[in-house]
N, CA, C and O atoms as a GROMACS GRO file, in nm:
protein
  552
    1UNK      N    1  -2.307  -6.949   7.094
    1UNK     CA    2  -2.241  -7.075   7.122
    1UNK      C    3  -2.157  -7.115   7.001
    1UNK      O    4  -2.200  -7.139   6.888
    2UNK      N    5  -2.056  -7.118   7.035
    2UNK     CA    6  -1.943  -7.168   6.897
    2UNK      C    7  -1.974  -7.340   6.859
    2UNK      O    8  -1.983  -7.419   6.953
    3UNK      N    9  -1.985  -7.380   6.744
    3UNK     CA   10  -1.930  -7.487   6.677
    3UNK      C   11  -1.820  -7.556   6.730
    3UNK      O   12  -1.721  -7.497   6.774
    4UNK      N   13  -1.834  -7.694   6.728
    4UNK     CA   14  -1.745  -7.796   6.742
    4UNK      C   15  -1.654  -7.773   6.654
    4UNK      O   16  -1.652  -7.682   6.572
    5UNK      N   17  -1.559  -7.879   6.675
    5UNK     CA   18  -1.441  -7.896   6.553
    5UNK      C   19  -1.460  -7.940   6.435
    5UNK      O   20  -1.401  -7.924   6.328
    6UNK      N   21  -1.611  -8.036   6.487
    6UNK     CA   22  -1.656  -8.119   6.409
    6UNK      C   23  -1.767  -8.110   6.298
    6UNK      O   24  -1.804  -8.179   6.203
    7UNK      N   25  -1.803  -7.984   6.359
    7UNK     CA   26  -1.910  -7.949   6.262
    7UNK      C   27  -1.897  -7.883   6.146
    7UNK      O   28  -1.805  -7.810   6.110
    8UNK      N   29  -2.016  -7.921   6.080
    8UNK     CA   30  -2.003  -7.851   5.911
    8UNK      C   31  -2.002  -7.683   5.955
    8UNK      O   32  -2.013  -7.628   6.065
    9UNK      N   33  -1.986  -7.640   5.843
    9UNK     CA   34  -1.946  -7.449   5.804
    9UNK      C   35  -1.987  -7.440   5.708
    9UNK      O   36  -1.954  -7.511   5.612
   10UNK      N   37  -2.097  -7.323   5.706
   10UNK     CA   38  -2.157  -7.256   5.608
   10UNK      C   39  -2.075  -7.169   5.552
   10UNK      O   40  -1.983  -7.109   5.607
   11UNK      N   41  -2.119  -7.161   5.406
   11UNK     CA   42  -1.961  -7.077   5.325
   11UNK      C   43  -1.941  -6.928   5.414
   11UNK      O   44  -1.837  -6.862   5.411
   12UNK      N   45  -2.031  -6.902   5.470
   12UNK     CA   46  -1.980  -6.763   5.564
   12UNK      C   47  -1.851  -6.759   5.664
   12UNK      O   48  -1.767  -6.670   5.678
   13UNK      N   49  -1.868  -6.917   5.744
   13UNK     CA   50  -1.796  -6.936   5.844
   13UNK      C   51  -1.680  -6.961   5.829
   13UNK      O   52  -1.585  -6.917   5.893
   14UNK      N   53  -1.681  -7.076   5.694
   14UNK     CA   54  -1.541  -7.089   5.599
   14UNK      C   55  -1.485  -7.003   5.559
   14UNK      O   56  -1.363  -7.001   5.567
   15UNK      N   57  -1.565  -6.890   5.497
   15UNK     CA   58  -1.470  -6.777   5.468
   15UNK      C   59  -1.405  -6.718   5.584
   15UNK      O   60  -1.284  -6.693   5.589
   16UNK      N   61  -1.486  -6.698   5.674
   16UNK     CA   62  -1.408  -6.600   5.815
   16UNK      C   63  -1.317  -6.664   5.862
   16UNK      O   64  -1.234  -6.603   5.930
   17UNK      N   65  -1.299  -6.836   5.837
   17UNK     CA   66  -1.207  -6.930   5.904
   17UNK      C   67  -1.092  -6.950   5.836
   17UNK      O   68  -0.988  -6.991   5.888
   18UNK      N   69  -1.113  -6.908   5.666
   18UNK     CA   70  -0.975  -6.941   5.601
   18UNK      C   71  -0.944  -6.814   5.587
   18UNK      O   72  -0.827  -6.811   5.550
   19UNK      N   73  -0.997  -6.679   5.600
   19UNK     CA   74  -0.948  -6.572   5.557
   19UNK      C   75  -0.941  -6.529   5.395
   19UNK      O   76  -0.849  -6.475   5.333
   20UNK      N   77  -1.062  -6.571   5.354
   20UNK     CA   78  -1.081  -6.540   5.201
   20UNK      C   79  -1.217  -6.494   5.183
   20UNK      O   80  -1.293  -6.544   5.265
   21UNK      N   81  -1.288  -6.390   5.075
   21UNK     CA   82  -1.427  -6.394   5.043
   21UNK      C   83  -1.509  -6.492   5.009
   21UNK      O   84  -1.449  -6.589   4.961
   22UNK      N   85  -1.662  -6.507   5.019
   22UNK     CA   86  -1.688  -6.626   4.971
   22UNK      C   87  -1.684  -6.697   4.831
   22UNK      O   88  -1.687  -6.810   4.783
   23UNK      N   89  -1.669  -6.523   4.783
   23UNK     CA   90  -1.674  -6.597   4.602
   23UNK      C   91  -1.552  -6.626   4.574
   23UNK      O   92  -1.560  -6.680   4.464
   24UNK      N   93  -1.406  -6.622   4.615
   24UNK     CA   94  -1.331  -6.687   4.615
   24UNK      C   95  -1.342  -6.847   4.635
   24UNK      O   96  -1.291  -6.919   4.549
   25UNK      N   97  -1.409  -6.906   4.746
   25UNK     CA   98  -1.438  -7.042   4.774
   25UNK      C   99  -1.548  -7.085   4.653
   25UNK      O  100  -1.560  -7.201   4.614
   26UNK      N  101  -1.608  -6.996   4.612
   26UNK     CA  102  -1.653  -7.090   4.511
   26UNK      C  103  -1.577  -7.104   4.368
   26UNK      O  104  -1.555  -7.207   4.304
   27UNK      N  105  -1.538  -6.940   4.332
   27UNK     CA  106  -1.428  -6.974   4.210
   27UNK      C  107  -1.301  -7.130   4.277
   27UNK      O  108  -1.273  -7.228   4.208
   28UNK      N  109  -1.260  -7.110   4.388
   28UNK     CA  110  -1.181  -7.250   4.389
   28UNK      C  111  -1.288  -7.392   4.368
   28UNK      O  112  -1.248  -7.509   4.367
   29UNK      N  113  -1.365  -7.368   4.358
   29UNK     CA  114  -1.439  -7.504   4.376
   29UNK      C  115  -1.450  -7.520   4.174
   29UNK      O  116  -1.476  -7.627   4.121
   30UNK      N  117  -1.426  -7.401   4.101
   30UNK     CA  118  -1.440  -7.457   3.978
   30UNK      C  119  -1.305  -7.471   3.906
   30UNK      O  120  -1.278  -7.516   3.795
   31UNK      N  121  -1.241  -7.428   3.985
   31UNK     CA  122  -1.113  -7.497   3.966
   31UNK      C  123  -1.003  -7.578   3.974
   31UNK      O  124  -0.894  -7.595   3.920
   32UNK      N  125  -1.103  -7.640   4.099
   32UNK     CA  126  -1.029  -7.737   4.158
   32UNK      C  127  -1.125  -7.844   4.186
   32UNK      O  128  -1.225  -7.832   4.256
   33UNK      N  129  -1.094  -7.929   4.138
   33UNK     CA  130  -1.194  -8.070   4.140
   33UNK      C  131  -1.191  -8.179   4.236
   33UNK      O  132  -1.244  -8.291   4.234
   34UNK      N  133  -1.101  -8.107   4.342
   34UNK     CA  134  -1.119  -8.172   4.474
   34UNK      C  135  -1.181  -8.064   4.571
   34UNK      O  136  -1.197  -8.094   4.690
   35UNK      N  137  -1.218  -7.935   4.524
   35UNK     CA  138  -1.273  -7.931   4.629
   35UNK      C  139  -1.439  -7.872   4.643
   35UNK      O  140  -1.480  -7.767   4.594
   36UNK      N  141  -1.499  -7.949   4.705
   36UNK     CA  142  -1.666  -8.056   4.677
   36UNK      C  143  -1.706  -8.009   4.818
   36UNK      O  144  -1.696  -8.114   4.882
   37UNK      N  145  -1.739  -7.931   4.889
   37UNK     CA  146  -1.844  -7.944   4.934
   37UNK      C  147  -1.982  -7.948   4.923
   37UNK      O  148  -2.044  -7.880   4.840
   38UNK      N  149  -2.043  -8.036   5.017
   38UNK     CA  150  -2.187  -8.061   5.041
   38UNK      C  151  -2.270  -7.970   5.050
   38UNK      O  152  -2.277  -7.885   5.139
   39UNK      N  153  -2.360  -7.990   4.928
   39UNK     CA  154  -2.482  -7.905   4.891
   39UNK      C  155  -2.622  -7.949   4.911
   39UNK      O  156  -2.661  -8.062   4.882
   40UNK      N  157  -2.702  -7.844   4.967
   40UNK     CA  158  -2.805  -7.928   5.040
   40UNK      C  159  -2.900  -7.843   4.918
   40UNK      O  160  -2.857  -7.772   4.828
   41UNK      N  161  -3.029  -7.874   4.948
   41UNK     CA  162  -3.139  -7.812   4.869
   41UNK      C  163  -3.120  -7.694   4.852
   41UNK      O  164  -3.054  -7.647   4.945
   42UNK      N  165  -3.153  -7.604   4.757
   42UNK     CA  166  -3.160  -7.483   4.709
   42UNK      C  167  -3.005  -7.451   4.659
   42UNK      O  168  -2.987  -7.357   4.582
   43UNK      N  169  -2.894  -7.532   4.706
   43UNK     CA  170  -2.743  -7.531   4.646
   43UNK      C  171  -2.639  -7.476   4.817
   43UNK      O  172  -2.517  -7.466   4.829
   44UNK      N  173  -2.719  -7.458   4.892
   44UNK     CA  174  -2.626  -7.373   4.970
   44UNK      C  175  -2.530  -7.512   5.010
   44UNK      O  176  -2.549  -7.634   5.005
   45UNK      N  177  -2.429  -7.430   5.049
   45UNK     CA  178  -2.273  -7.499   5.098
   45UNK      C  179  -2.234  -7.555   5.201
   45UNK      O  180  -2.248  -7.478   5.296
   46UNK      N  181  -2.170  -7.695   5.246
   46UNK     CA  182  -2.182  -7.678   5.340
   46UNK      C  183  -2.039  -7.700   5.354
   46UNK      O  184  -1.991  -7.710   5.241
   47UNK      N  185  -1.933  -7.716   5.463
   47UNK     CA  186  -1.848  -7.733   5.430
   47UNK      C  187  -1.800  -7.844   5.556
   47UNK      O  188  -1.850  -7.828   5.668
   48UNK      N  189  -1.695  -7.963   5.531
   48UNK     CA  190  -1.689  -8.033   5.605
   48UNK      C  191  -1.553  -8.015   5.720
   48UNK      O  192  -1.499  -7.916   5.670
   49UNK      N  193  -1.492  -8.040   5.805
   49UNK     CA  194  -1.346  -8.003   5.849
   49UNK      C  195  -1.263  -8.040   5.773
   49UNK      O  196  -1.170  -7.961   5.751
   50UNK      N  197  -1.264  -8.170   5.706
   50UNK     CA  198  -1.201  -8.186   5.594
   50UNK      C  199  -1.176  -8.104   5.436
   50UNK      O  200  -1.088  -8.109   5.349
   51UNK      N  201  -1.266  -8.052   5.449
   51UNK     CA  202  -1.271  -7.926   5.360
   51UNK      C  203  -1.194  -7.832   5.357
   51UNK      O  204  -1.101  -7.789   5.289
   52UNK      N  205  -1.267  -7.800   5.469
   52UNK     CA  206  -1.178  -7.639   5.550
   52UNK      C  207  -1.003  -7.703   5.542
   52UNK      O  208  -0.916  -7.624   5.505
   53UNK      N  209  -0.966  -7.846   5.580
   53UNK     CA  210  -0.817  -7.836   5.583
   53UNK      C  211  -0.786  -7.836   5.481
   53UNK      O  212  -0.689  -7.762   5.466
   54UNK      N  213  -0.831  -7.903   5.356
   54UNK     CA  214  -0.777  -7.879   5.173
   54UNK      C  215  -0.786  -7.722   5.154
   54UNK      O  216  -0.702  -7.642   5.115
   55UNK      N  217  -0.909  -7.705   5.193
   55UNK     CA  218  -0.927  -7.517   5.157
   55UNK      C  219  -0.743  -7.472   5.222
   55UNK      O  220  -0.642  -7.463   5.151
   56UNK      N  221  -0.749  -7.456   5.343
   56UNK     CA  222  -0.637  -7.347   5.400
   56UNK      C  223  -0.522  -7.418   5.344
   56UNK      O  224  -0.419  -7.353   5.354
   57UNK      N  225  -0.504  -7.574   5.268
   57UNK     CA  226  -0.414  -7.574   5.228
   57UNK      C  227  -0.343  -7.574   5.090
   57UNK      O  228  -0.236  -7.626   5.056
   58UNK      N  229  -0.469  -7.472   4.993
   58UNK     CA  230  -0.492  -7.451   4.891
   58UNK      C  231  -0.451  -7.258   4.904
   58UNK      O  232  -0.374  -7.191   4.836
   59UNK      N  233  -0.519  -7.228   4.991
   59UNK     CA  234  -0.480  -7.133   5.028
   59UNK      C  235  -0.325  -7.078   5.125
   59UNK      O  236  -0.297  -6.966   5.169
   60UNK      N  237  -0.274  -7.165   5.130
   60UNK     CA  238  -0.128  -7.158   5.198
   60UNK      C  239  -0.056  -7.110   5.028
   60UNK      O  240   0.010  -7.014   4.988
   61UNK      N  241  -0.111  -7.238   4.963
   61UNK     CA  242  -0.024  -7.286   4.806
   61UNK      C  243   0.006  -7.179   4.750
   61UNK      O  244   0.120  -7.157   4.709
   62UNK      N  245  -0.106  -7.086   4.739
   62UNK     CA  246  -0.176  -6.942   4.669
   62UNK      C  247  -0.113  -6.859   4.696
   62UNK      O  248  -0.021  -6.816   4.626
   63UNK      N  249  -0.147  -6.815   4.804
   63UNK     CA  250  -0.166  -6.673   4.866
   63UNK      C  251   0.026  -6.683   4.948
   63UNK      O  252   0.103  -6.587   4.950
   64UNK      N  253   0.044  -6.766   4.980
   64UNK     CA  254   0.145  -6.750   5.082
   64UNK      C  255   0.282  -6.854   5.022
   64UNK      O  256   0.391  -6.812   5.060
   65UNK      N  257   0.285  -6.911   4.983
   65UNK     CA  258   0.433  -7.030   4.899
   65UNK      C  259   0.386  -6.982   4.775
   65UNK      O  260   0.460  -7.059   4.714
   66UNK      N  261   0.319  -6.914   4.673
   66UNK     CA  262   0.331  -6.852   4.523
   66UNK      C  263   0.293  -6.920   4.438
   66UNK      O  264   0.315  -6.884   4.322
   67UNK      N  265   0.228  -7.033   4.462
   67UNK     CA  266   0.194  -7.138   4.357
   67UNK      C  267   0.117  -7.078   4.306
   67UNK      O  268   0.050  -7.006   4.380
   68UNK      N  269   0.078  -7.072   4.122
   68UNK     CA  270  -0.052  -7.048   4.031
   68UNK      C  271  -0.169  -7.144   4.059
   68UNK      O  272  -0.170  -7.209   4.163
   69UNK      N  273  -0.253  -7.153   3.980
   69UNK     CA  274  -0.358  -7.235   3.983
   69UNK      C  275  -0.324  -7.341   3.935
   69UNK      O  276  -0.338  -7.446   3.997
   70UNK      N  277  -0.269  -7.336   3.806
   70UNK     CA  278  -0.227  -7.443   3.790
   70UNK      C  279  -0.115  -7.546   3.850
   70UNK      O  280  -0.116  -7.666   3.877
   71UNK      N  281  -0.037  -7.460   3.857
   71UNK     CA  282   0.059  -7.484   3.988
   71UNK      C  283   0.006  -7.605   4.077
   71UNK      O  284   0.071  -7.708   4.094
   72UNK      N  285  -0.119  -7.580   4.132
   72UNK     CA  286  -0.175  -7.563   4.219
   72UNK      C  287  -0.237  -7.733   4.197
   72UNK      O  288  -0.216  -7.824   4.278
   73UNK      N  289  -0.303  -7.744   4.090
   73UNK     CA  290  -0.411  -7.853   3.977
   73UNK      C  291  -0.228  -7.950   3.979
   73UNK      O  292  -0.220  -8.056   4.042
   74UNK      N  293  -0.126  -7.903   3.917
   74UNK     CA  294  -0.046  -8.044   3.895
   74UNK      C  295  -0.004  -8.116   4.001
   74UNK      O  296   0.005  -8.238   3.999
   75UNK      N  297   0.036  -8.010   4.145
   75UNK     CA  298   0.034  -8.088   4.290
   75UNK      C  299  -0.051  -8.163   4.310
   75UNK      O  300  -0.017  -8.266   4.368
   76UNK      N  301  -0.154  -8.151   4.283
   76UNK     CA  302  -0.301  -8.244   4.316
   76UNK      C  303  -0.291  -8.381   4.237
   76UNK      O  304  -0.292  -8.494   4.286
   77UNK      N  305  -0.283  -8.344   4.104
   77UNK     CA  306  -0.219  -8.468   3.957
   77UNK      C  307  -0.136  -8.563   4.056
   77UNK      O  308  -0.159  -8.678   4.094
   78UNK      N  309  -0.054  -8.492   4.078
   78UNK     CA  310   0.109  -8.586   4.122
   78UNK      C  311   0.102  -8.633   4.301
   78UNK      O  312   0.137  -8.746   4.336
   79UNK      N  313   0.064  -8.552   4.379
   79UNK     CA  314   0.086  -8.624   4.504
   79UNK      C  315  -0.050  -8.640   4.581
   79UNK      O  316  -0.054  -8.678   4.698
   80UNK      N  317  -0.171  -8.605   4.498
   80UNK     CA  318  -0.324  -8.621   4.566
   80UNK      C  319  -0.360  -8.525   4.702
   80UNK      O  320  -0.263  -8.457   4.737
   81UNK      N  321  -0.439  -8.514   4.756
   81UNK     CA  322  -0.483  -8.473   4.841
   81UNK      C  323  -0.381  -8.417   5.007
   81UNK      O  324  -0.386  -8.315   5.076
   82UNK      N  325  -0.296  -8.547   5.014
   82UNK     CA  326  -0.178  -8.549   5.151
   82UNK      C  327  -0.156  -8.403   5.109
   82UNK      O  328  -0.183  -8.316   5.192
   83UNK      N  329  -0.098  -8.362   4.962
   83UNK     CA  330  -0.002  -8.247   5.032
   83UNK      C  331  -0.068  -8.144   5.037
   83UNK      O  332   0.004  -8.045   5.043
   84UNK      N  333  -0.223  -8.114   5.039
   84UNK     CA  334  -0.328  -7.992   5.052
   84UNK      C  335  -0.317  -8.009   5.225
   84UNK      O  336  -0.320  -7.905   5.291
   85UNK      N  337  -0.303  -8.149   5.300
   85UNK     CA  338  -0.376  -8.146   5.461
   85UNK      C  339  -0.290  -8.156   5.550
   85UNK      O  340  -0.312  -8.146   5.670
   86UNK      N  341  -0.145  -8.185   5.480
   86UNK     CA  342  -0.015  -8.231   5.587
   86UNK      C  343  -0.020  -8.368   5.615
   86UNK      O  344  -0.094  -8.433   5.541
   87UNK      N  345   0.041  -8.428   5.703
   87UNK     CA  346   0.121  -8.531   5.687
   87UNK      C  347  -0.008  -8.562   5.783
   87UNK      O  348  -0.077  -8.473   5.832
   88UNK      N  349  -0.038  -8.756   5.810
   88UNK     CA  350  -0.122  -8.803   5.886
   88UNK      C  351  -0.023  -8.805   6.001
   88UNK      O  352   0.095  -8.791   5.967
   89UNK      N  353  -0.048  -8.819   6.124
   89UNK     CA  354  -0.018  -8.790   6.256
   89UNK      C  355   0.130  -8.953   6.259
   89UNK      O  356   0.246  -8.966   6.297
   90UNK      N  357   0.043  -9.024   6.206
   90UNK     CA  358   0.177  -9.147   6.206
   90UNK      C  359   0.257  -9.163   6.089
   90UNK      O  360   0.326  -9.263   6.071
   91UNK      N  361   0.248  -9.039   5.982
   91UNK     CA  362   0.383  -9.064   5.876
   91UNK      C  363   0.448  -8.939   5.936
   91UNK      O  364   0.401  -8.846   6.001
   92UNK      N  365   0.591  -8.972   5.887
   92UNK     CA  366   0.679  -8.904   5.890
   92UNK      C  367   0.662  -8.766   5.800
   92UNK      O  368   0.627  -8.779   5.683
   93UNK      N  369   0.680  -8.668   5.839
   93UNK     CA  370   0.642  -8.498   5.783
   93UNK      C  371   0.773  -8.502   5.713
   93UNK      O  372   0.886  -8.546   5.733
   94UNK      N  373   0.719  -8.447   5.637
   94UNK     CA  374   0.809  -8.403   5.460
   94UNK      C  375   0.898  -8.333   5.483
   94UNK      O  376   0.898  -8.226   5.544
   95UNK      N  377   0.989  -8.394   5.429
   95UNK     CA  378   1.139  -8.257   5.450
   95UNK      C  379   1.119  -8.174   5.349
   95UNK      O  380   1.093  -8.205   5.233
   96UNK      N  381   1.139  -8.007   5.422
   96UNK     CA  382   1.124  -7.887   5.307
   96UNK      C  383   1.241  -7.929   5.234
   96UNK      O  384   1.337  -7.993   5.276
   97UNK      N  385   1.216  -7.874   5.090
   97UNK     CA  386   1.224  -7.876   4.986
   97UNK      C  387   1.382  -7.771   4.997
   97UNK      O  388   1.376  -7.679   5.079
   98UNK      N  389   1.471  -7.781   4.943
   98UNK     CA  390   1.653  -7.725   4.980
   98UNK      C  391   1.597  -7.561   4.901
   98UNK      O  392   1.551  -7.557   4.787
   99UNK      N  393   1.610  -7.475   4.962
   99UNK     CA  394   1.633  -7.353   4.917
   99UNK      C  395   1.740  -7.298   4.830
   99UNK      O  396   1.859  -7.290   4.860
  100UNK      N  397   1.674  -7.251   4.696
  100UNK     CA  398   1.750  -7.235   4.566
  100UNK      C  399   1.885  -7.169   4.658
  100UNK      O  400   1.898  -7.128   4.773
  101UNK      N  401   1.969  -7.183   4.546
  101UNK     CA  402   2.121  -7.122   4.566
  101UNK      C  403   2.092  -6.980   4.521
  101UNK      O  404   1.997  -6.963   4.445
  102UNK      N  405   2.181  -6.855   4.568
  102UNK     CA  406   2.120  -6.789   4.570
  102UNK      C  407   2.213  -6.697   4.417
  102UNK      O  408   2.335  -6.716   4.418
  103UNK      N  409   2.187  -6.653   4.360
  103UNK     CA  410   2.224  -6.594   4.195
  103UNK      C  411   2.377  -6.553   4.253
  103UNK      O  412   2.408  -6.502   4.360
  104UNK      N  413   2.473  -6.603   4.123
  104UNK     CA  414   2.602  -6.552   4.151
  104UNK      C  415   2.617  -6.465   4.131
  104UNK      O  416   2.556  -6.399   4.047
  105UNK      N  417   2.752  -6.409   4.238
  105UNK     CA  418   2.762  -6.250   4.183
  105UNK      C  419   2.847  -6.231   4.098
  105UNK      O  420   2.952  -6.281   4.138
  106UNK      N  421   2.860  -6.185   4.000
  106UNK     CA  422   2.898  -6.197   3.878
  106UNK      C  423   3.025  -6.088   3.886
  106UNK      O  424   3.024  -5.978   3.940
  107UNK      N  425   3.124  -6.146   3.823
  107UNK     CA  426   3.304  -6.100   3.804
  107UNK      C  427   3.311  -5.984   3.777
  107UNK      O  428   3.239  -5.934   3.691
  108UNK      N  429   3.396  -5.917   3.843
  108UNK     CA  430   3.420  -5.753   3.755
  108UNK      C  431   3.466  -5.780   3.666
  108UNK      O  432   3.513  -5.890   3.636
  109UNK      N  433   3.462  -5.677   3.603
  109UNK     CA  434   3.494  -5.671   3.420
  109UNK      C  435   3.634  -5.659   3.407
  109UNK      O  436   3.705  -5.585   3.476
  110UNK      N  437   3.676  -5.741   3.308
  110UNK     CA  438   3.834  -5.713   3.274
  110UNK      C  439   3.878  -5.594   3.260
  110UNK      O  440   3.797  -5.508   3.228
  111UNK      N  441   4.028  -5.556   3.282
  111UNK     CA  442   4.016  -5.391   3.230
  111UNK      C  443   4.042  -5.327   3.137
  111UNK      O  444   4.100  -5.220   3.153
  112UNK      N  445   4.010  -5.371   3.018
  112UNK     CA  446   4.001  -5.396   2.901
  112UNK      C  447   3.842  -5.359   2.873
  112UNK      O  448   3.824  -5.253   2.814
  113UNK      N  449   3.729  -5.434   2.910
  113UNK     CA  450   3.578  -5.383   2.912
  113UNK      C  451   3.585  -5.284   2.975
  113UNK      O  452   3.524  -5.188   2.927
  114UNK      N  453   3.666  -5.263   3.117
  114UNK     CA  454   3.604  -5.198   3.196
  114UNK      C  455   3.608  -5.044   3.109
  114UNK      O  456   3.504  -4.977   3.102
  115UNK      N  457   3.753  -4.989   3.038
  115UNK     CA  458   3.783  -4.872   2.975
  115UNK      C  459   3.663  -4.881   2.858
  115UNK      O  460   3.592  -4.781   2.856
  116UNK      N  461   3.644  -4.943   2.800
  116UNK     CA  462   3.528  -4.965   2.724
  116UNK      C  463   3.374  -4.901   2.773
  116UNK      O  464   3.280  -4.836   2.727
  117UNK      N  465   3.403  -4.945   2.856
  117UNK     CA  466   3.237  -4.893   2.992
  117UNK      C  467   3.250  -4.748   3.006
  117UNK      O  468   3.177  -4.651   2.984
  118UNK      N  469   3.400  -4.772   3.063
  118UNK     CA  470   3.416  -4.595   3.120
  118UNK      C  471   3.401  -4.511   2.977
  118UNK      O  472   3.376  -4.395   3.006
  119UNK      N  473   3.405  -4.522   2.889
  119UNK     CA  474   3.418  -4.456   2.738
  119UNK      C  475   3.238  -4.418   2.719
  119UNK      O  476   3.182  -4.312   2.692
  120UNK      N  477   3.187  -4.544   2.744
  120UNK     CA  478   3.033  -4.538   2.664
  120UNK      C  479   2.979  -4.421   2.855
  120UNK      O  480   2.877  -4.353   2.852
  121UNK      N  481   3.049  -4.423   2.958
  121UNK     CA  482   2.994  -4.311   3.023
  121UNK      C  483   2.980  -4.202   3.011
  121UNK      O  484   2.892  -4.117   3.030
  122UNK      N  485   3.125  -4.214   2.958
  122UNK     CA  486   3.174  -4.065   2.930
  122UNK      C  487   3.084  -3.998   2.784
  122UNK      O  488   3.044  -3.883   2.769
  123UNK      N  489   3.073  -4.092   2.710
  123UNK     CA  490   2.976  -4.049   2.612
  123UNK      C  491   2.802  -4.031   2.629
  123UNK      O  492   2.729  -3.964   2.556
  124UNK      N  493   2.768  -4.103   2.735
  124UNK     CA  494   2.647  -4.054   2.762
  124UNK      C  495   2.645  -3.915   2.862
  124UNK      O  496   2.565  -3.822   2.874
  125UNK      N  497   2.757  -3.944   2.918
  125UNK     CA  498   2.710  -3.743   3.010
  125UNK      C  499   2.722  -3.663   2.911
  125UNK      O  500   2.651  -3.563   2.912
  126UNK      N  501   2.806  -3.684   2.809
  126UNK     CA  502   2.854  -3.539   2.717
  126UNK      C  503   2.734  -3.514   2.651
  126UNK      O  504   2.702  -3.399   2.621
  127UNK      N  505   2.651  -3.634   2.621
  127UNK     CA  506   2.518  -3.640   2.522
  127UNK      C  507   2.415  -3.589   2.637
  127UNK      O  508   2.321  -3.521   2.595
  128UNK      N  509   2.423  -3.612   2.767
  128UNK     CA  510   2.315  -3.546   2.887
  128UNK      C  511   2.314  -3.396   2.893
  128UNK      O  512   2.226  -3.309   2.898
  129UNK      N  513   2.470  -3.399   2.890
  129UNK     CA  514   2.500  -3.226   2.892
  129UNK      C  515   2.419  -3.173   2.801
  129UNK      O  516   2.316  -3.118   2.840
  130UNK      N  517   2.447  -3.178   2.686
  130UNK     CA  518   2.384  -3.164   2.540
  130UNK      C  519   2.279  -3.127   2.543
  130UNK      O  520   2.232  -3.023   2.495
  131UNK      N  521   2.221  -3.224   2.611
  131UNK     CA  522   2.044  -3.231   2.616
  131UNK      C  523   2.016  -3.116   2.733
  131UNK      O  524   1.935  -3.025   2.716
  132UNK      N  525   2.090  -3.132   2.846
  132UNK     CA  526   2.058  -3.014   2.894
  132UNK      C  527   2.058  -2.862   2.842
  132UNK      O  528   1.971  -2.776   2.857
  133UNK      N  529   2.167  -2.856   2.785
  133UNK     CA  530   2.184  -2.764   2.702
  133UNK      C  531   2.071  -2.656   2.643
  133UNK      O  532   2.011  -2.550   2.658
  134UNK      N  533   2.096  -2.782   2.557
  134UNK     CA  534   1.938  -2.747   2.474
  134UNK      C  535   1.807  -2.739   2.474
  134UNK      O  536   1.733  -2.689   2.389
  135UNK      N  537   1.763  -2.828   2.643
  135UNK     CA  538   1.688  -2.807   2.691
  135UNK      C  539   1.638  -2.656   2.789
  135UNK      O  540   1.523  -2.616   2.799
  136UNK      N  541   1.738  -2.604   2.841
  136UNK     CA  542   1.742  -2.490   2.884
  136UNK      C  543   1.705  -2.380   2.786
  136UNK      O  544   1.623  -2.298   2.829
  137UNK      N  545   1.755  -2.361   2.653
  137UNK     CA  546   1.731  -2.274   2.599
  137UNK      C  547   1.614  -2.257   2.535
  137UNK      O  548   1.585  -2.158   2.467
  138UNK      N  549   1.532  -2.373   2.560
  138UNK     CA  550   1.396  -2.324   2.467
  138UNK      C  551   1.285  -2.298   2.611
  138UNK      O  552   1.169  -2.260   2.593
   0.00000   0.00000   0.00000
């Protein structure tokens, strides 16, 4: 019989649900100071739905958008918890963020460098030859 939506998750179930090992969920738990699940006697874990949504959205940060850990710790500093769970159902969802411009492509060379270039080619094959050369004969 499957679990509600609502119910707690033992770190087994959490792991199979976020797609991580369990000792991953606990290394995040010492690195991240929001995320606390409920420990019952003997220490075992429990985990709440609210959990599980900071977890997968700690794990989005990580594993999938490239954020570091720390990375990870100053999002938390600066905008709290919202941007681990997504937007509440009555705010308005976040406009993505403008995608870098993408690296210029950079000018051909005057032709002036360019004979310059062609020179230092021409001097490295003659020096390849060379090496072949001399590599052959021993």
């Amino acid at each position: 019989m499957a679990k509600g939506p609502e119910a707690f998750r033992s770190i087994s179930e959490a792991s199979g649900e976020l797609g991580v090992p369990q000792h991953v969920l606990r290394f995040w738990e010492t690195k991240f100071t929001f995320v606390k699940p409920m420990k019952r006697a003997g220490g075992r874990r429990f985990y709440r739905p609210q959990d599980i949504a900071v977890l997968a959205g700690v794990r989005s940060l990580l594993h999938d958008q490239g954020y570091t850990i720390k990375g990870v710790q100053k999002l938390h500093r600066e905008q709290g918890l919202k941007r681990f769970t997504g937007p509440d159902e009555d705010e308005e969802p976040r406009a993505a963020a403008p995608a870098p411009d993408p690296a210029p492509t950079p000018a051909p060379a005057p032709p002036a460098d360019r004979r310059v270039l062609d020179q230092i080619i021409a001097d490295l094959k003659a020096a390849k030859a060379h090496l072949d050369a001399v590599l052959a004969k021993s």
